[in-house]
C-alpha positions in Angstrom: 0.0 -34.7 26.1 -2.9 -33.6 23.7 -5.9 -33.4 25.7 -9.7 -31.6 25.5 -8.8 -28.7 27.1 -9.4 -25.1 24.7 -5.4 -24.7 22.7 -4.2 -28.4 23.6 -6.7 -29.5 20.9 -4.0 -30.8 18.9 -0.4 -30.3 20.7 3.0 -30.7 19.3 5.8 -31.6 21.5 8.5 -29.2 21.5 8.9 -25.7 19.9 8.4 -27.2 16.0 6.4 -29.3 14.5 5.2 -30.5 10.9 2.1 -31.1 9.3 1.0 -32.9 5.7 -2.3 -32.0 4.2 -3.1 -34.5 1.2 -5.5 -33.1 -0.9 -7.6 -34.9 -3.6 -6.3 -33.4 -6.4 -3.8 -31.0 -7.4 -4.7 -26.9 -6.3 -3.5 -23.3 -6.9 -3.7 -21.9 -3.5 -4.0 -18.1 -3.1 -4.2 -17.7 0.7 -3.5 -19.7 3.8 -5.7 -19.3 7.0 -4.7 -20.3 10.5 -7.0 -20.4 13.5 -6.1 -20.6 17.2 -8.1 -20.1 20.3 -8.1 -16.3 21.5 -6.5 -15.3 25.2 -10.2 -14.8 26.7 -11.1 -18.2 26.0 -7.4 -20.0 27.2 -8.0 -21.5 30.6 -4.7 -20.1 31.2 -4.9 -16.6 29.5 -2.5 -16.8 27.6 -1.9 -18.6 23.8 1.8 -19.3 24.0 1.3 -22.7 22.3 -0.3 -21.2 19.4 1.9 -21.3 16.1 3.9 -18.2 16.1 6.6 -18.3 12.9 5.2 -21.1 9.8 6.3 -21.5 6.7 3.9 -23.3 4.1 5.6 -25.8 1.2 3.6 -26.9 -1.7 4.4 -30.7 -2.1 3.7 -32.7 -5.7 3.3 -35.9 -3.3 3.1 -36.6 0.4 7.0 -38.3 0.1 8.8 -35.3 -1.7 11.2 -34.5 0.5 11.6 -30.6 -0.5 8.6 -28.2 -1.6 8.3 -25.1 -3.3 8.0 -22.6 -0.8 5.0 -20.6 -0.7 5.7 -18.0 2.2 7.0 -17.6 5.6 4.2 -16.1 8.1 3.5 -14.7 11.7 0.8 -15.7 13.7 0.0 -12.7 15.7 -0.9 -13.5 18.8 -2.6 -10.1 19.8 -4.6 -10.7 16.4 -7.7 -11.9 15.7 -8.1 -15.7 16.2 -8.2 -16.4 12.5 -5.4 -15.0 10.2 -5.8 -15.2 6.6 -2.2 -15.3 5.0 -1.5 -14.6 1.0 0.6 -16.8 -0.8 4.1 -15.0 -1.4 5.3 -16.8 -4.0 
């Protein structure tokens, strides 16, 4: 259950999840960045919910069923909280 507590801002249930971004109009992304709360700051100490293997798709529309892929990534947990990721492809 997705609650206020600092990393269960925005849960998913289970160990994948997928998220659509609609944009206005049509971009040309370079980079990706993804931000998660760091270990000090976990009421737990620990960030094991945070995203740990992604892959990003460019969509033309919300309903296309398979995207170009633009990279697979690591979220490094021992990192800083906000990772910037290049596009690959």
């Amino acid at each position: 259950q997705p609650d206020m507590y600092p990393g269960n801002c925005w849960a998913f249930k289970g160990s994948q999840g997928y998220l659509v971004v609609r944009l206005s109009m049509k971009i040309y992304p370079t980079a990706f960045t993804l931000e998660h709360i760091p270990k000090t700051l976990s009421p737990t100490g620990n960030i094991t919910s945070a995203p740990r293997n992604f892959s990003v798709y460019g969509l033309d529309d919300e309903y296309q069923e398979e995207g170009k892929l633009l990279g697979e990534y690591v979220y490094d947990q021992e990192g800083e909280p906000l990772q910037m990721f290049p596009v690959m492809v």
